[in-house]
N, C-alpha and C positions, 0 to 999 in steps of 0.2 A: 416417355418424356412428354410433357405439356405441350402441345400445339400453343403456336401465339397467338394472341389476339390482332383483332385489327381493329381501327379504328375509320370513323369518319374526322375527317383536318377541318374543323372549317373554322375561318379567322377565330373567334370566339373561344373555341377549344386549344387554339397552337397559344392561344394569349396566356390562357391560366398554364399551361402545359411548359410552360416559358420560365414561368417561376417556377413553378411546382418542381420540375425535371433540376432547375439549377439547382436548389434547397435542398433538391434529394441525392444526386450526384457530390455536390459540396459536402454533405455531412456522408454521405461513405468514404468519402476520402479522407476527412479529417479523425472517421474511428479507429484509422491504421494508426492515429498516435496514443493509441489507449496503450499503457504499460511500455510506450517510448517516448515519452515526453523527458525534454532536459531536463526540469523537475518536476516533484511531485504536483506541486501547484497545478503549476501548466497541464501536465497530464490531464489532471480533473479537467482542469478548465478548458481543454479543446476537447473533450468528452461532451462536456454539457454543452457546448455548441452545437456540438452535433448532431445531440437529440432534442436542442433547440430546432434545430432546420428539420430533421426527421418530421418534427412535429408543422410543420408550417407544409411541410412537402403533404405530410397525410393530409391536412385539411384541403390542399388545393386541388388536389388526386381526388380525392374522395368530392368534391366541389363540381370537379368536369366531369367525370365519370357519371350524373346524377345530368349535369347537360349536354353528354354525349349522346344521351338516350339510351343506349345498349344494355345498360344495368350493370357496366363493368364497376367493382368497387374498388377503393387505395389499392389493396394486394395486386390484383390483376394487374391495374394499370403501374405497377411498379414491376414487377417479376415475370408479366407475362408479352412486355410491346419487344418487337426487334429493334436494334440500334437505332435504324433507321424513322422509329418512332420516335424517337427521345427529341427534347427541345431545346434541351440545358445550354446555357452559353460552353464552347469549348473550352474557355482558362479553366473551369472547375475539373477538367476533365482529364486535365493536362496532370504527371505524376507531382505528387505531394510530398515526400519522402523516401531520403535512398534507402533502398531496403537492399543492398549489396553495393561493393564495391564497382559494379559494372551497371549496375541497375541507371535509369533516362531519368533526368530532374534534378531539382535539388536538396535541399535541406531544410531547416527551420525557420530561417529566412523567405523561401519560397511559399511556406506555409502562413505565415504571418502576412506576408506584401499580398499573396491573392486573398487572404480574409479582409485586410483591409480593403481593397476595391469591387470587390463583391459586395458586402457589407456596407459598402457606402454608396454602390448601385439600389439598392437592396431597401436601406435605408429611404432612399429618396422617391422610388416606385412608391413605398408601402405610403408614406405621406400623401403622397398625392391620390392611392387607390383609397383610405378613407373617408373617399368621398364618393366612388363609383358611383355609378348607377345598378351596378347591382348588387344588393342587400346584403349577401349573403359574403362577396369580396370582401364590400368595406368593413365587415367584422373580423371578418382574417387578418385585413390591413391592420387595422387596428390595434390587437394581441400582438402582432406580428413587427411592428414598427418599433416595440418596447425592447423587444429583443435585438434587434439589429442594431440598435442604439450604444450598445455593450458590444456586441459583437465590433463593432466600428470601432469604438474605443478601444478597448483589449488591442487590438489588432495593432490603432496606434500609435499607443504606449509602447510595442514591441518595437516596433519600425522605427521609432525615433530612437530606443534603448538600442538598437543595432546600427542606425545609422550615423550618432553620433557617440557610439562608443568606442570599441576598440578597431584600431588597423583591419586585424582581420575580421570582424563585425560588420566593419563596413563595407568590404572588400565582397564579401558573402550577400550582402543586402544588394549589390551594384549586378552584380553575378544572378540573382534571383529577377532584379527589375530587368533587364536583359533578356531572361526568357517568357516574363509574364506578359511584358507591355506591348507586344504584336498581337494578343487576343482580344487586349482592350478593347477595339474599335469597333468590335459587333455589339457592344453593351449598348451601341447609342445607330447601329444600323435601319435604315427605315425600310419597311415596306409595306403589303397590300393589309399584312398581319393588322400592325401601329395606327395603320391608316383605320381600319373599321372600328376599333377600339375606343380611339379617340373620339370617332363619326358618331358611335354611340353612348358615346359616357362612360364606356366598362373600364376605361384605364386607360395614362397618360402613352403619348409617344415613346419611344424609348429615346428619341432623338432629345427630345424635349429636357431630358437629366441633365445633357451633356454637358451645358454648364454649369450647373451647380457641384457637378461630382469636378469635375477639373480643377475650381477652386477649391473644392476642399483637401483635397489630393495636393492641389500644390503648398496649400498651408501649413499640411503636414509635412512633406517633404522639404520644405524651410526649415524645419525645426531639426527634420532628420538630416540635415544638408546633404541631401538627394537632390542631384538636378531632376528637370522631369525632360524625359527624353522629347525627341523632337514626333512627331505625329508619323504616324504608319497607314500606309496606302492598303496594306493587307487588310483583310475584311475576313474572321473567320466562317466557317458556316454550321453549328453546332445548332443551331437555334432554327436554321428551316429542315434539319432533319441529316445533312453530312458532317460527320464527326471526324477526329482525327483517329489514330491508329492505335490510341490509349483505350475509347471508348469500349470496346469488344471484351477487354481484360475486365475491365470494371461488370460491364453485364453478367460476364461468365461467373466471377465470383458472387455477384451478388444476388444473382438467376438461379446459382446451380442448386440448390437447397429444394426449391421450391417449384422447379419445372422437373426434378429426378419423382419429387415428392410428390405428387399433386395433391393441395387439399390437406395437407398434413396438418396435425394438432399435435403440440405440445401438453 
């Protein structure tokens, strides 16, 4: 079995490791709907998200790894850190679809309402990191902003399709915003991280989004006639490295190949 890496945290590295970790946790959760999607459409199309964000996680993995100094590459730093390494905001981490009748989460609704505000976190980061100070980001940003773009939308088109359609549609949409919107509030948490970021031009606040993703959330939710719930004191902590109870499941599947294997080629 792979021994894990370790790394060195320093603001600079948890920043990129912030997105990268989200982007890459979010699209392993969204490839459990390959060949369960309610239609074929959709199947595809949370497929190619997927490896939309795969692709945005390997450039920014493979980005830090090059300034963590160590010489870790994407693979490593995807298949080789402990939980405890990870940066990802907790919603992405939270489960995505029941996969039994007893299985934690929800449904298709649940997957759609966290695309939408991930996506539109996501969305608003990459806008503003277009301009980093460092070269190599604001290119990422850039490719990276195109896709989110879609991402946001797709997501909602769904949300309003469920929020203003059927009884139970909407009943399922109110049931998924219920479990997602206590995670929200670490998307706009400040600390020592935001603060050097900002200090040097690498990338905006995280605080700094906060209003512009609120209005657009509640725009849509007009549309979707979703109230927007009232604001939550809970603060998750997925992002300075404690995850919830979901996170272990996730690494062990996504680990296990690759840490059994060391080094392995197809």
């Amino acid at each position: 079995m792979t021994a894990s890496i370790q790394l060195e945290h320093t603001p600079q590295l948890q920043y990129l490791l912030r997105l990268g970790d989200t982007c890459l946790i979010l699209g392993q959760h969204l490839g459990e709907w390959c060949g369960h999607g309610p239609v074929l459409e959709e199947d595809i199309a949370l497929t190619n998200m997927a490896l939309d964000l795969l692709g945005q996680s390997r450039a920014l993995l493979t980005h830090a790894g090059k300034l963590e100094g160590q010489g870790f590459d994407e693979d490593q730093l995807a298949f080789l850190r402990d939980e405890g390494d990870f940066r990802n905001l907790t919603l992405v981490e939270q489960p995505m679809r029941r996969t039994s009748a007893h299985s934690p989460g929800g449904d298709f609704a649940d997957t759609v309402l966290r695309n939408l505000f991930v996506a539109t976190w996501l969305k608003l980061a990459w806008e503003r990191l277009r301009t980093s100070a460092d070269a190599d980001l604001a290119a990422i940003a850039g490719k990276a902003l195109k896709e989110a773009r879609y991402h946001q939308q797709h997501a909602a088109d769904w949300v309003v399709r469920l929020g203003d359609g059927t009884e139970e549609s909407a009943r399922r949409l109110r049931a998924a915003l219920e479990r997602a919107w206590p995670f929200t509030a670490e998307m706009f948490a400040a600390d020592a991280v935001d603060d050097a970021a900002q200090a040097s031009g690498l990338g905006p606040a995280r605080s700094s989004l906060r209003e512009a993703w609120e209005a657009e959330i509640a725009e849509c939710f007009a549309e979707a006639q979703l109230a927007v719930p009232a604001a939550t004191r809970f603060v998750s902590t997925g992002s300075v490295g404690v995850h919830s109870e979901h996170m272990g499941f996730i690494l062990a599947e996504m680990q296990g190949l690759q840490r059994a294997h060391p080094g392995g080629k197809w």
